[in-house]
N, C-alpha and C positions, 0 to 999 in steps of 0.2 A: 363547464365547457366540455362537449362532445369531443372525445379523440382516438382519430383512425388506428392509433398503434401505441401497444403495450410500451415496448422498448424501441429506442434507435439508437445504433451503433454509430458515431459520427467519430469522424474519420477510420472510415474502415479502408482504406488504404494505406496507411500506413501500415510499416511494419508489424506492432501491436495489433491493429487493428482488424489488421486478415485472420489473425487465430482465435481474436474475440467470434467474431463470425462465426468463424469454425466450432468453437466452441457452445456457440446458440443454438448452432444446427444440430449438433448432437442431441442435445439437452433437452430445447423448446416440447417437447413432445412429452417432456414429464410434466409439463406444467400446464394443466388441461386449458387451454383458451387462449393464453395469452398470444397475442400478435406480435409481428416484429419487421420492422424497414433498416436500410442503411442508407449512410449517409457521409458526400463527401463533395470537393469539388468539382470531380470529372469522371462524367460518365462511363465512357469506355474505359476507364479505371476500375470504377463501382464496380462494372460490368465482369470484370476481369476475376475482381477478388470473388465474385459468386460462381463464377464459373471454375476455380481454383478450389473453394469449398465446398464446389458438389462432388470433385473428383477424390477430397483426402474423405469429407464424411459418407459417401454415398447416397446422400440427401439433392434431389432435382429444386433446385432454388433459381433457378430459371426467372419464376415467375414473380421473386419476392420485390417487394414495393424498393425504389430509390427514391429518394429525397438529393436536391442540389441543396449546399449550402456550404460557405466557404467564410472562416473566421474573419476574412476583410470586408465582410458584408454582413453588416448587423440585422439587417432587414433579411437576409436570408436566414441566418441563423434563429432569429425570432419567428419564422413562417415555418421551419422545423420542429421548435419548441412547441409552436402550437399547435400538433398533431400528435403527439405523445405523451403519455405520463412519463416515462421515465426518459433519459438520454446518456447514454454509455459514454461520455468521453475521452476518445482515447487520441486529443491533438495536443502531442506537447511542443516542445517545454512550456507546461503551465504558466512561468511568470510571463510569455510571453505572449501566450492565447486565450488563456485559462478562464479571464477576465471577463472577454466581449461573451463567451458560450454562459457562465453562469446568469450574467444579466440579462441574457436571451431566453434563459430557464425562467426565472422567476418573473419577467414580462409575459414570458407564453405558458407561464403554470404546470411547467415540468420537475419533476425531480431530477437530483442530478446525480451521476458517481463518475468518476477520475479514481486515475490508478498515479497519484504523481505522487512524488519521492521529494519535494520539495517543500523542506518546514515552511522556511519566508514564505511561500504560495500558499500553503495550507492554515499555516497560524494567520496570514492578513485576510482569507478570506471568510476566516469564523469572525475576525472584528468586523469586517464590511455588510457581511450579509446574516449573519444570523436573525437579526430582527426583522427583514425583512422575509427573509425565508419562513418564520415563524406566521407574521402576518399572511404570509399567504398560505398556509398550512403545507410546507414543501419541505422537504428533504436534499440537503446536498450531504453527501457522506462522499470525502476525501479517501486518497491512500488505500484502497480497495484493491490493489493486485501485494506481489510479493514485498513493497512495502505497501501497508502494512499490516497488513491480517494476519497473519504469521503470527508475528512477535505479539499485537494488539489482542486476537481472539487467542493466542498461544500464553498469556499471563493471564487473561479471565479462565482458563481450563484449567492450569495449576491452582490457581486460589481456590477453584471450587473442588479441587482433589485431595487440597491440604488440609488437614484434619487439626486444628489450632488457628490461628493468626499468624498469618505470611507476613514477614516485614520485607522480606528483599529478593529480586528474583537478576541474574546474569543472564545473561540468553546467549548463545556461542552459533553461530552461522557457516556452515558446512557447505559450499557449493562446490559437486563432483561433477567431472566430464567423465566421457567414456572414451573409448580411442580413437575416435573422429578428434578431441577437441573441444574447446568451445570458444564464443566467441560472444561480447555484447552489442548491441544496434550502439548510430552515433546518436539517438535520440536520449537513452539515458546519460551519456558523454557529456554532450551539449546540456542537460540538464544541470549535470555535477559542476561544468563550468562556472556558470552563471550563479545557480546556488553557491557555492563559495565566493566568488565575488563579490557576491549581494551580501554573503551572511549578519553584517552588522546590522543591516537592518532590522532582522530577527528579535535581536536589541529592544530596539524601541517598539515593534507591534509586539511583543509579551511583557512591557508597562502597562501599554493600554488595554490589551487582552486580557489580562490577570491581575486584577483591582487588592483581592486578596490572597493570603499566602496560607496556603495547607499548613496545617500541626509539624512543626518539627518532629523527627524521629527520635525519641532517645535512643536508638542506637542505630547509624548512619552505614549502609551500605560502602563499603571497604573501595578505596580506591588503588585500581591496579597498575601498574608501570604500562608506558604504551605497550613496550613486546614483552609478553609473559607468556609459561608454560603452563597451560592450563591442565591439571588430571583430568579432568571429565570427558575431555574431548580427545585426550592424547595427542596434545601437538601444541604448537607455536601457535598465540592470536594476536590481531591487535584490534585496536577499537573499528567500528563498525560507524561510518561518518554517515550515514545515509537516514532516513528520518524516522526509524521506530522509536526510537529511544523520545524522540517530540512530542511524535503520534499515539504513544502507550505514555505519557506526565500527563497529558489533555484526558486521553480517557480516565485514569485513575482523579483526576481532580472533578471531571462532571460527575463520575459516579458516588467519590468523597460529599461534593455537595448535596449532588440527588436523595442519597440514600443513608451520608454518614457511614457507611463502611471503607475501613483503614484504607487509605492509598498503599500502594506496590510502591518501593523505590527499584528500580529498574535499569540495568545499561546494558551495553549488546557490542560480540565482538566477531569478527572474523577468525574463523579457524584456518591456518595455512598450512599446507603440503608439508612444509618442512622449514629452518631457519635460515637457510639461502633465499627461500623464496619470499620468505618474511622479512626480509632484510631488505632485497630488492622490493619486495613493494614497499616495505617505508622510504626506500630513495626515492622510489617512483613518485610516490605522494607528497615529497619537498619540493621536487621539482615542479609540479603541479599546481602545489599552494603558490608558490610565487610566480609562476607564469598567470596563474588565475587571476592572481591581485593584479594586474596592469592590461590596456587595452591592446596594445601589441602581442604581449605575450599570450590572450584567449584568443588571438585571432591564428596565430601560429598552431594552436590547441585545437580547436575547429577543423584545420585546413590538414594536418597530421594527426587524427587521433590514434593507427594504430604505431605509429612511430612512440609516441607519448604515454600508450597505454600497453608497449612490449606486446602488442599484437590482440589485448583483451577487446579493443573498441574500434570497428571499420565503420563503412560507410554502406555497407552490405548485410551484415550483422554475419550471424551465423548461417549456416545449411539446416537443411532439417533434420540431415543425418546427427549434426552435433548435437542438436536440439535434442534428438530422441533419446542419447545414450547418455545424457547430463539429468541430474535428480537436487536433489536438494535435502539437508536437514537441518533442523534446530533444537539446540536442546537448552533447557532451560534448568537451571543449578540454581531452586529457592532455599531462603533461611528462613525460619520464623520460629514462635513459641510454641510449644503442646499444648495450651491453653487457651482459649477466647477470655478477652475483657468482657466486663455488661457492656460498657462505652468503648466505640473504637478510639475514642479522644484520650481514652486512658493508656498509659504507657507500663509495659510491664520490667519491671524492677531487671533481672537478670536476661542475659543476653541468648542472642536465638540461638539456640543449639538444635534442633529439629531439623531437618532436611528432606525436600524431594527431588526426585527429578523426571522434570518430563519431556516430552519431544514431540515435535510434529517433522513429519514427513513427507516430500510430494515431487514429482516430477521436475523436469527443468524447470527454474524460479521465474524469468525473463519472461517467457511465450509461452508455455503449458499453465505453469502452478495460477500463472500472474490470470490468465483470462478466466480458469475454474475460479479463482477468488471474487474475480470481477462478476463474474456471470451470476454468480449463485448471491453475492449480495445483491444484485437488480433485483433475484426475483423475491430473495426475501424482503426487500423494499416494499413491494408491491401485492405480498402476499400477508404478510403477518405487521401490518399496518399498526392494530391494537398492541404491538410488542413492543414498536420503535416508543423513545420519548416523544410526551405529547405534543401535539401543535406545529411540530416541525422545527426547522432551526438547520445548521450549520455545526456538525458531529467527526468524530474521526470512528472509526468503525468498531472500535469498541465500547463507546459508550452509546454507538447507533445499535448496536448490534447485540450487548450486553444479552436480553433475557428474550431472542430469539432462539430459531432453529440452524443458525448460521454452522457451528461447529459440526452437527452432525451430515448435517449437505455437503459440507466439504469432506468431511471421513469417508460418506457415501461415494463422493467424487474423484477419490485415488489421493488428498491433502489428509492425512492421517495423521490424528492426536492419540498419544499415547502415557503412559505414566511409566517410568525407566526405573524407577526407587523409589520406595514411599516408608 
């Protein structure tokens, strides 16, 4: 099937989706060929965000191609798919939309990437579509912005730094503002809602999604009190609810299967300012889990997010000023042995005493780091084809991305991996 355009960005009006834009504009010119359209409900919208990202990049986009197409219209959304290889989606909340755009892909033979943050969405759509995304030799690669490439391509970098066998890697999550502030869109809000509501479902799609059970560890990655002090980070964390920790089990088990090398045991935490602030957001996060369980209570959550979220989550998101002056790190605290087994099925007698630690670093998470993530896995999608697993399928971005050139694109691109201790 002949098609007019490389990538399209669908919903490039939203929030996300302006600085996805923004971000192709800069970029597209390193990547000698490829084409690119956007895509949304309303024109003088479309219109609006091109005309917005010719003034932050200095790129005249005047003339770039729009596509109508609107998730309450499957017919439109399939007359999109069919003019592109790939499709950038950036209309969430996934459990919500996520559905009609993939089946629009794989009828119109597009590849697909989403930046969602949503296990239940991301785990039931490797049970729904992988086979047929296979069959039609396509790609959909989930969780492609700040979650979860970070943490996902941020444990494939350690393991290939660690000089032995890695059994366990912590990952600690650093999000700084500068003196503007910061602030998050209500799209991620609205996500967390819903995602905790739903979460038992989770439940029953990883029965059927996971037939069989990886090697037990002989020696089990240590579990932490919710609030602890962590050295590494020098500060107060607590657990980190958001989907790496799903998105890095899935990767380490396809590449367990694929290749037989040891799976990561993995969890990931939030670093907090200080233990006032850590205290207040574990209220904040009681109060949340049980308004979330009942329909009144998400609706009151929806209608007040920055009430509910102490000012973190509007209806506006942030400025660009907060945007600019906020960055992001992660660091990752591995244990494992000095030594390789011949088999990674074999378990070594004495416990890990070896350590590294490494980091990746990058601009604000939300709207900078999230679109460089997004962008630079499209075009590795489309460029190093012979890289990805074969045949296609339904992947989370580390096991899509494994033995590509994804890490050093994103080093290239201001998301920096680094090695802290070895």
């Amino acid at each position: 099937m002949e098609k007019k355009y490389d990538i399209v960005v669908f919903g490039a009006t939203g929030f996300t989706g302006q600085f996805v834009v923004e971000e192709i504009a800069r970029t597209i010119e390193e990547e000698k060929g490829l084409t690119w359209a956007i895509s949304g409900r309303n024109m003088q919208k479309l219109q609006a965000v091109l005309k917005e990202a010719s003034k932050q990049t200095g790129k005249d986009l005047e003339e770039l191609p729009i596509i109508i197409a609107d998730v309450k219209s499957p017919e439109s959304l399939l007359e999109m798919a069919k003019q592109t290889r790939l499709v950038l989606n950036c209309v969430g909340p996934y459990r919500f939309f996520g559905d009609t755009v993939i089946q629009a892909c794989i009828e119109g033979k597009s590849h697909h990437i989403d930046i969602s943050g949503e296990p239940g969405f991301l785990e039931n759509t490797q049970l729904k579509y992988h086979n047929k995304a296979k069959e039609n030799s396509l790609y959909i690669v989930g969780s492609c912005g700040f979650d979860s490439i970070p943490a996902d391509m941020g444990i494939l970098y350690t393991k290939n730094k660690f000089d032995g066998d890695l059994n366990e890697v912590e990952g600690f999550i650093d999000l700084q503002t500068g003196p503007a502030g910061g602030k998050a869109n209500f799209g991620t809000w609205q996500s967390a809602i819903y995602g905790f509501a739903h979460q038992s479902e989770t439940v029953a799609i990883r029965k059927s999604l996971f037939t069989t059970q990886l090697p037990k560890p002989q020696h089990k990655l240590a579990k932490r009190r919710p609030l602890h002090y962590q050295d590494a980070v020098g500060n107060w964390c607590l657990p980190f609810l958001g989907s790496d920790r799903s998105v890095v089990n899935r990767s380490q088990r396809y590449i367990y299967e694929e290749s037989k090398s040891r799976p990561i045991q993995f969890n990931a935490f939030l670093r907090m300012p200080s233990l006032f602030v850590s205290l207040m957001t574990a209220f904040m996060g009681v109060i949340f889990g049980i308004m979330a369980s009942f329909s009144f209570g998400r609706t009151l959550l929806e209608k007040y997010p920055g009430l509910f979220s102490f000012g973190t989550f509007s209806f506006e998101g942030p400025t660009r000023k907060q945007i600019e002056g906020s960055s992001f790190s992660y660091t990752f605290l591995g244990r494992g042995y000095p030594t390789k087994t011949a088999n990674p099925e074999e378990e070594h007698k004495d416990a890990p005493t070896k350590t590294i630690v490494t980091r990746v670093n990058g601009p604000e998470a939300g709207y900078i780091s999230t679109p460089i993530c997004m962008v630079q896995a499209g075009y590795v999608l489309l460029k190093e084809a012979n890289k990805l697993p074969p045949k296609g399928g339904v992947y989370p971005p580390g096991a899509a991305f494994n033995k590509t050139t994804l890490i050093e694109r994103l080093d290239k691109h201001n998301v920096k991996f680094s090695v802290v201790q070895s």
